[in-house]
N, C-alpha and C positions, 0 to 999 in steps of 0.2 A: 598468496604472497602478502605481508603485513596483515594476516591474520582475516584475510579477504577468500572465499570461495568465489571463482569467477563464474560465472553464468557457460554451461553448457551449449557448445554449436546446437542450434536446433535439427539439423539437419544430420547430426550423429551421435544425439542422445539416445540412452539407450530406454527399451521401452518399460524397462522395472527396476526399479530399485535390487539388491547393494549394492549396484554397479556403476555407479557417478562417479567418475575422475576428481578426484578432491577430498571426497569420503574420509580417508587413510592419511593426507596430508600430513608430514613432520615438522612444524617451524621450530628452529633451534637458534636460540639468543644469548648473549652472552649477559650474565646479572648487569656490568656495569661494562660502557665502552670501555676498547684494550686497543694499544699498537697490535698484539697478536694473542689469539684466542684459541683455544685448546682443548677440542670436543671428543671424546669416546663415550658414542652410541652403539646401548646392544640393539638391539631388532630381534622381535622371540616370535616369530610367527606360531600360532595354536589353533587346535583347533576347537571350533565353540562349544564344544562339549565339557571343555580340559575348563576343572574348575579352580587351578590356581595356573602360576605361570613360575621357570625357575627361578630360584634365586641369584640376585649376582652381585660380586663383590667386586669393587674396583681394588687394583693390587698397584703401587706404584713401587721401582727399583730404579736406581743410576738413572740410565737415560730412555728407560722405558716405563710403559703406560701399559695396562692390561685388565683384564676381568677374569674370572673365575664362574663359572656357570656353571649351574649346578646340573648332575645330571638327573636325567626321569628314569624311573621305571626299572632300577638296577644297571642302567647307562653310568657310564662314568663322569666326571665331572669334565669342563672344558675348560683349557686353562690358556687365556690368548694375548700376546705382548706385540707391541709397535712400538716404535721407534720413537722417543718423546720431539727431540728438536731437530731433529735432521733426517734427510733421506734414509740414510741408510748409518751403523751404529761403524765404528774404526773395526779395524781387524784386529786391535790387539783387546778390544773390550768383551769384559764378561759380562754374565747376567745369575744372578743369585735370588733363591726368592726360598718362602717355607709355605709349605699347603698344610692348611690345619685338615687335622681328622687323618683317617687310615683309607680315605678310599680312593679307586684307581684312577686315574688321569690320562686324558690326553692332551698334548701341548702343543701349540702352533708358536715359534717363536719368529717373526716378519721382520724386514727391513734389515737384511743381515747381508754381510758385505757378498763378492763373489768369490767364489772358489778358495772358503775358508773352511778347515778339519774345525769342528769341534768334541771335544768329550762333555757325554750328557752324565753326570753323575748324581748317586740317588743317598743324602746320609754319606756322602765322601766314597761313596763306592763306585767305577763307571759301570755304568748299565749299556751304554754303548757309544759309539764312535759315529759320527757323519759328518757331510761336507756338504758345501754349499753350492748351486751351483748356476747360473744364468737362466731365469727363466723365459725369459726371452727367445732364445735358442731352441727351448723347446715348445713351446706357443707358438712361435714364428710371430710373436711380434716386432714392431717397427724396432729397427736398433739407434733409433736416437731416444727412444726412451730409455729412463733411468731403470739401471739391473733391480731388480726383484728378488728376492734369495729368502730363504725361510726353512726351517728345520719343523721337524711335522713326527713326534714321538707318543709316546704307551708308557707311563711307570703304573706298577701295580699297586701302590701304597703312597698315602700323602709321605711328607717328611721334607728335606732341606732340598730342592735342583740347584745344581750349578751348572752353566753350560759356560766353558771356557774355549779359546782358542787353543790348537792343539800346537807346544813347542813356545808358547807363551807364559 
């Protein structure tokens, strides 16, 4: 904390090194104090053999925030958006965005209302249809936390996504 490793309990240190709690530590600060402050971090776990690490591009749209990950090894790319200022995004808002290059994607799109149709469309074309749904419900998490909803896709080719509400 403030840029401090604390001193390990003696009595459940472990007895070799890389295995110190603290090792791996994240501090993340904002350049200049803000009323409110606005972080997306990737996390690329590798392994130490892997001599680079992917690349990733931040993508910003309307009221969302996202990154583009590259994929390894003939993996596709990963393509992931949250929600900028609010829980969760209206039912009547879209999300529009362009992936540069020709290769294939998969898309997490988060913080999306409940029980909302959308069409995933690829270049003005739908590629397919889905709907939102409580995940909560299916977690069996507490129901006084806030709904959860997320659309989780495949297009085969970069190009323009629009993902609209369906009847909007």
């Amino acid at each position: 904390m403030n840029g401090k490793n604390y001193p390990l309990n003696p009595k459940t240190k472990p007895k070799s090194p890389p295995n110190y709690p603290g090792n791996w530590r994240l501090e993340v600060a904002p350049p200049a104090p803000a009323e409110r402050d606005l972080f997306l971090n990737v996390l690329m776990p590798v392994d130490k053999d892997q001599s680079s690490i992917p690349a990733v591009t931040r993508l910003e749209a309307a009221n969302m925030l996202g990154s583009l990950i590259q994929g390894e090894r003939g993996e596709p790319d990963t393509v992931v958006w949250l929600a900028r200022d609010k829980d969760t995004l209206d039912t009547t808002e879209s999300l529009s965005y362009r992936l540069p290059g020709d290769e294939p994607a998969r898309h997490l799109i988060a913080d999306l209302p409940v029980n909302v149709d959308y069409e995933i469309r690829l270049d003005g074309k739908v590629v397919q249809a889905q709907g939102t749904q409580d995940s909560r419900t299916q977690t069996g998490m507490k129901k006084d936390l806030a709904p959860s909803c997320s659309l989780w896709f495949t297009t085969g080719a970069g190009g323009t996504i629009a993902i609209t509400p369906v009847g909007r």
